[in-house]
C-alpha positions in Angstrom: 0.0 0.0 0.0 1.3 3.6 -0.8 2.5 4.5 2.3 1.0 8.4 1.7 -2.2 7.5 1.1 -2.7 4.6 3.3 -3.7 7.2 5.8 -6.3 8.5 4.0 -8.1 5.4 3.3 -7.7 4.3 6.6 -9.5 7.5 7.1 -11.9 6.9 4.8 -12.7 3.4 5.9 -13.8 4.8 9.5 -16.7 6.6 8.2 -17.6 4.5 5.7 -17.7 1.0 7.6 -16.9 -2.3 5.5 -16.6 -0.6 2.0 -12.9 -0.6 1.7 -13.2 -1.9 -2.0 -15.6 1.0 -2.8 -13.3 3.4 -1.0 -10.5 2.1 -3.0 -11.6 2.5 -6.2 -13.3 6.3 -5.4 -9.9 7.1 -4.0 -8.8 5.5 -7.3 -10.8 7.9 -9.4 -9.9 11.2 -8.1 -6.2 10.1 -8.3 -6.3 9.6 -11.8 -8.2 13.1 -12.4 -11.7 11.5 -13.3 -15.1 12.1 -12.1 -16.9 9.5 -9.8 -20.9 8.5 -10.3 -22.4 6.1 -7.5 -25.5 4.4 -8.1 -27.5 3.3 -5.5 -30.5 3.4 -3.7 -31.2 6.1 -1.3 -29.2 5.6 2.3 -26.4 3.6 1.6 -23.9 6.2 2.3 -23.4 8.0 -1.2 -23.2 11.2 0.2 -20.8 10.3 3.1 -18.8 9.3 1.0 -18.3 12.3 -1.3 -17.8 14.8 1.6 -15.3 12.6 3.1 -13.3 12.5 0.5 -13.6 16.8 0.7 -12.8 16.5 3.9 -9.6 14.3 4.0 -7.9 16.8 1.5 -9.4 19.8 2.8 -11.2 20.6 -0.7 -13.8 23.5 -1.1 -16.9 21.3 -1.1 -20.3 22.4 -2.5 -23.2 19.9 -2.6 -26.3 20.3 -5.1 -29.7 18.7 -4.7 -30.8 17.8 -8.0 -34.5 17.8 -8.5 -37.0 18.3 -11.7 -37.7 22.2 -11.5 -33.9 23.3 -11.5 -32.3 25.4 -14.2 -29.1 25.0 -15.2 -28.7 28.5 -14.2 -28.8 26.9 -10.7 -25.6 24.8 -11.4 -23.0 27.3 -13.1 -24.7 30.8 -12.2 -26.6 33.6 -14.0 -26.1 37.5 -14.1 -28.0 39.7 -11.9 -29.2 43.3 -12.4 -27.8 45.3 -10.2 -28.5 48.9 -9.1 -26.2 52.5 -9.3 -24.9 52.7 -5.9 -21.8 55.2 -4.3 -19.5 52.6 -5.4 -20.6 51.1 -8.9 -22.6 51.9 -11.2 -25.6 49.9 -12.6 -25.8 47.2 -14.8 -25.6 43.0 -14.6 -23.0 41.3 -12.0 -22.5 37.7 -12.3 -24.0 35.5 -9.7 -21.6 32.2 -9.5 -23.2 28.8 -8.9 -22.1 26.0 -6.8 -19.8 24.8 -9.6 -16.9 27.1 -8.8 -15.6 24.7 -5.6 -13.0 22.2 -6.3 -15.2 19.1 -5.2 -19.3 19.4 -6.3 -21.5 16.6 -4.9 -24.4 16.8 -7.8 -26.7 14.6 -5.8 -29.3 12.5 -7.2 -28.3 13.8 -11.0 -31.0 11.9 -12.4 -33.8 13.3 -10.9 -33.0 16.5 -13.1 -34.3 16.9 -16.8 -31.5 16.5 -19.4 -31.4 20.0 -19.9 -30.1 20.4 -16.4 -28.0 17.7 -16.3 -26.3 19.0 -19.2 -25.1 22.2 -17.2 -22.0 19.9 -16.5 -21.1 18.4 -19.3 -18.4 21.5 -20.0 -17.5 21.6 -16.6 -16.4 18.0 -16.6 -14.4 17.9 -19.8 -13.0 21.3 -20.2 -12.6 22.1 -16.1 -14.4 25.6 -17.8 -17.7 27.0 -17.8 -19.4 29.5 -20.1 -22.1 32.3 -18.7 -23.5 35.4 -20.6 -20.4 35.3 -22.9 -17.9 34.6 -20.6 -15.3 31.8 -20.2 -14.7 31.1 -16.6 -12.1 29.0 -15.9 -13.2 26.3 -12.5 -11.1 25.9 -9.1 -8.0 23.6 -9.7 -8.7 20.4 -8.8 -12.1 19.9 -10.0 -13.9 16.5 -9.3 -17.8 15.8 -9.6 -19.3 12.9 -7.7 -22.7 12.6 -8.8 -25.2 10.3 -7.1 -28.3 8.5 -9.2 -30.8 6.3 -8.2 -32.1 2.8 -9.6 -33.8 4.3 -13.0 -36.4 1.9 -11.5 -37.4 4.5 -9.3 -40.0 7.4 -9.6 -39.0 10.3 -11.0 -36.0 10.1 -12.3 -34.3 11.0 -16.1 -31.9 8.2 -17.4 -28.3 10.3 -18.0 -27.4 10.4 -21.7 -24.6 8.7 -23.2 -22.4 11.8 -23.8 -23.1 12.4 -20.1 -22.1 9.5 -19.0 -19.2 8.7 -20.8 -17.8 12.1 -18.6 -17.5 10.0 -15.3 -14.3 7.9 -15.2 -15.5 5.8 -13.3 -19.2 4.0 -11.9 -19.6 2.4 -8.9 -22.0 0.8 -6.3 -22.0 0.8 -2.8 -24.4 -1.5 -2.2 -25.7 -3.0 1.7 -23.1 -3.3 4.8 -22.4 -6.7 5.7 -24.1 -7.3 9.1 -21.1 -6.8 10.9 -20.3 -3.5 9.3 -24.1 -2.6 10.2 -24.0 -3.4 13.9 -20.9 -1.3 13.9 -22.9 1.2 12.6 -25.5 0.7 14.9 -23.2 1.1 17.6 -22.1 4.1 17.0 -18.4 2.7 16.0 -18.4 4.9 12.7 -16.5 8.5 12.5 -18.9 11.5 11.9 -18.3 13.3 8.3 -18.2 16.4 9.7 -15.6 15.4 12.5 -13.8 13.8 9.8 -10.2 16.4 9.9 -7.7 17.1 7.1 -5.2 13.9 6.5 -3.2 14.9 3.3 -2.6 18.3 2.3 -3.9 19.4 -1.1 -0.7 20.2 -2.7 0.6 17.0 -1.4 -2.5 15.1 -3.1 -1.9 16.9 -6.6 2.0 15.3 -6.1 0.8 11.9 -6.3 -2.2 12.8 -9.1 1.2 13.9 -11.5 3.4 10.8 -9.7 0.2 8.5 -11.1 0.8 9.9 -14.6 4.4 8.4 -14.0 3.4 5.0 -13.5 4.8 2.6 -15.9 2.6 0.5 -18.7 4.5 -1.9 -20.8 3.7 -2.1 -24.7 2.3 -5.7 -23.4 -0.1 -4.1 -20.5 -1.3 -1.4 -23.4 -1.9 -4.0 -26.1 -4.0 -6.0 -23.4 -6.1 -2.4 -23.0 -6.8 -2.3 -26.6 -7.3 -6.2 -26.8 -9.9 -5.7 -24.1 -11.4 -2.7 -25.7 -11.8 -4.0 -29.6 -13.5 -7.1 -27.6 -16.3 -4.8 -26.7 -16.7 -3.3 -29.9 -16.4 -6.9 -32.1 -19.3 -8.3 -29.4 -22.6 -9.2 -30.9 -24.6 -9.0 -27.9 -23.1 -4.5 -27.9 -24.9 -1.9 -30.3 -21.3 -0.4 -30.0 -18.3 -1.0 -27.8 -15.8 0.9 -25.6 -14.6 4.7 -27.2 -11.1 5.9 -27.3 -11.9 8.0 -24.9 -13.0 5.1 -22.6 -9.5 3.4 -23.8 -7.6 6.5 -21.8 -9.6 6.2 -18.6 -9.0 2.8 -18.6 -5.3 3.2 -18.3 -5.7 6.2 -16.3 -7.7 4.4 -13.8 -5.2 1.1 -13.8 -1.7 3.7 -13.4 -4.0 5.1 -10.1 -4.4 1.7 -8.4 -1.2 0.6 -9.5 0.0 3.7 -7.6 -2.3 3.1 -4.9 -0.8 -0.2 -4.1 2.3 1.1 -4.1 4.0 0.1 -7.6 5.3 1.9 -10.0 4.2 -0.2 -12.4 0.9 -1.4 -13.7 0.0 -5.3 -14.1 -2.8 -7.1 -16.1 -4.5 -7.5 -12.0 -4.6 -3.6 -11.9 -6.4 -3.3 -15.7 -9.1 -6.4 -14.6 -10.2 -4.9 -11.1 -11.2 -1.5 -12.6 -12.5 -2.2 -16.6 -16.2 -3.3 -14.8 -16.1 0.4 -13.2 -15.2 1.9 -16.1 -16.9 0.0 -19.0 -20.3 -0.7 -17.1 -21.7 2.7 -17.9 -20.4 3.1 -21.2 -21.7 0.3 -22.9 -25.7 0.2 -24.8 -27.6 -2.3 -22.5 -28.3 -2.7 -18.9 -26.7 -6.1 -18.9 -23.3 -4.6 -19.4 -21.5 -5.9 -16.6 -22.1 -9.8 -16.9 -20.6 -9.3 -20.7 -17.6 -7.3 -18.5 -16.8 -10.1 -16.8 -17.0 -12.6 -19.9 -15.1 -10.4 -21.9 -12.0 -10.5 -19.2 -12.6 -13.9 -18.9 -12.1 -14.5 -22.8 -9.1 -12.1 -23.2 -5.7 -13.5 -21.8 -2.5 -12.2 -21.3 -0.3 -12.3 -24.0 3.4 -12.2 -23.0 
């Protein structure tokens, strides 16, 4: 374990109780510069999670409840007509939104119209938004963690592919084993808002650019693209895994590599994070038991 960050998760792992994996792989996420969604139903600790993480690095945090009636004014901000006083004179002053904060919990994304939800998609990929003519560049880092519910549930919006594909990384937190619950129950777990700074932000950046260092052979990358072209030659997939996708699967392997200490990525680091980042990306709901085939079916090569 990366001896700088193993505090952190440690951390981590005291307010969220028996979710280490989970933990992991949002730690993961953020390391590689991506943007986290968690699926789940309501209560299983989405939100915890998401100001933890703020918390540990002592982020600006901002958290937004998404619901049908917002704007996307609400997200990134609007100007504001303002009147001549002994210090300015009149006209329109912008009004920033919750986005400018270097972590945004956009909670429960899918209860939003698309319209709404696409208020981030130029936040996400170009770290920049644009209001009343204006390019405004956004707080350095910048990480989303959205939150969805179960499209199974009432009133909720099923995110669009081109939204989607702007989260590195999917995961599911799913219910506590029972002895993580009675924990729970007992009190045992840290308060988020007791939760104190653990690594310093500069010091977190450092081992973002020390991930980008992290070694992948020629034989690790032509297992990526083996992996990918496997999801886009599958019959049972309209279409298969994008370039794009290709990147944030390497990304996201470099990040656990570093995470476990290595400075090198192996075939183990690429297998435990393609379901996270493939899931989401591909055309039918059954994604993830094709994931899991398509490993299966896709050796090593040496």
């Amino acid at each position: 374990m990366n001896p700088t960050l193993s505090p952190v998760l440690d951390a981590l792992n005291r307010v969220l109780l028996g979710k280490e994996h989970q933990v992991k792989l949002a730690l993961t996420c953020l390391l590689a510069k991506g943007h986290l969604l968690i699926e789940d139903l309501p209560g299983m600790g989405k939100t915890t999670l998401s100001h933890a993480l703020a918390n540990v690095f002592s982020m600006q945090y901002q958290r937004i409840q998404f619901t049908s009636d917002m704007m996307p004014s609400d997200i990134i901000g609007s100007s504001v007509f303002q009147a001549r006083s002994e210090h300015s004179e009149a006209g329109f002053v912008l009004h920033k939104g919750p986005v400018f904060t270097q972590l945004l919990l956009a909670d429960e994304i899918n209860r939003a119209t698309p319209k709404t939800q696409s208020a981030l998609l130029e936040a996400m990929e170009e770290r920049q938004v644009s209001v009343d003519n204006q390019t405004l560049p956004l707080p350095d880092p910048f990480f989303v963690v959205a939150t969805q519910n179960p499209a199974s549930q009432a009133g909720t919006y099923v995110l669009p592919e081109s939204q989607l594909d702007r989260f590195l990384m999917r995961i599911t937190l799913g219910y506590p084993s029972k002895e993580a619950e009675a924990l729970l129950l007992k009190g045992e777990s840290i308060k988020t808002d007791t939760l104190k700074q653990v690594l310093s932000l500069e010091s977190f950046k450092l081992c973002q650019q020390q991930v980008s260092d992290v070694i992948a052979s020629d034989v690790l990358l032509s297992y990526i693209m083996r992996l990918v072209q496997a999801t886009r030659d599958h019959e049972q997939l309209s279409y298969g895994l994008s370039p794009r996708a290709s990147l944030a699967l390497l990304n996201a392997a470099k990040a656990w590599a570093y995470l476990d200490g290595r400075n090198h990525v192996i075939p183990d680091d690429v297998q435990i994070v393609f379901p996270h980042v493939a899931n989401h990306r591909l055309s039918i709901q059954e994604g993830q038991f094709l994931v899991q085939g398509i490993i299966n079916n896709t050796p090593v090569v040496i």
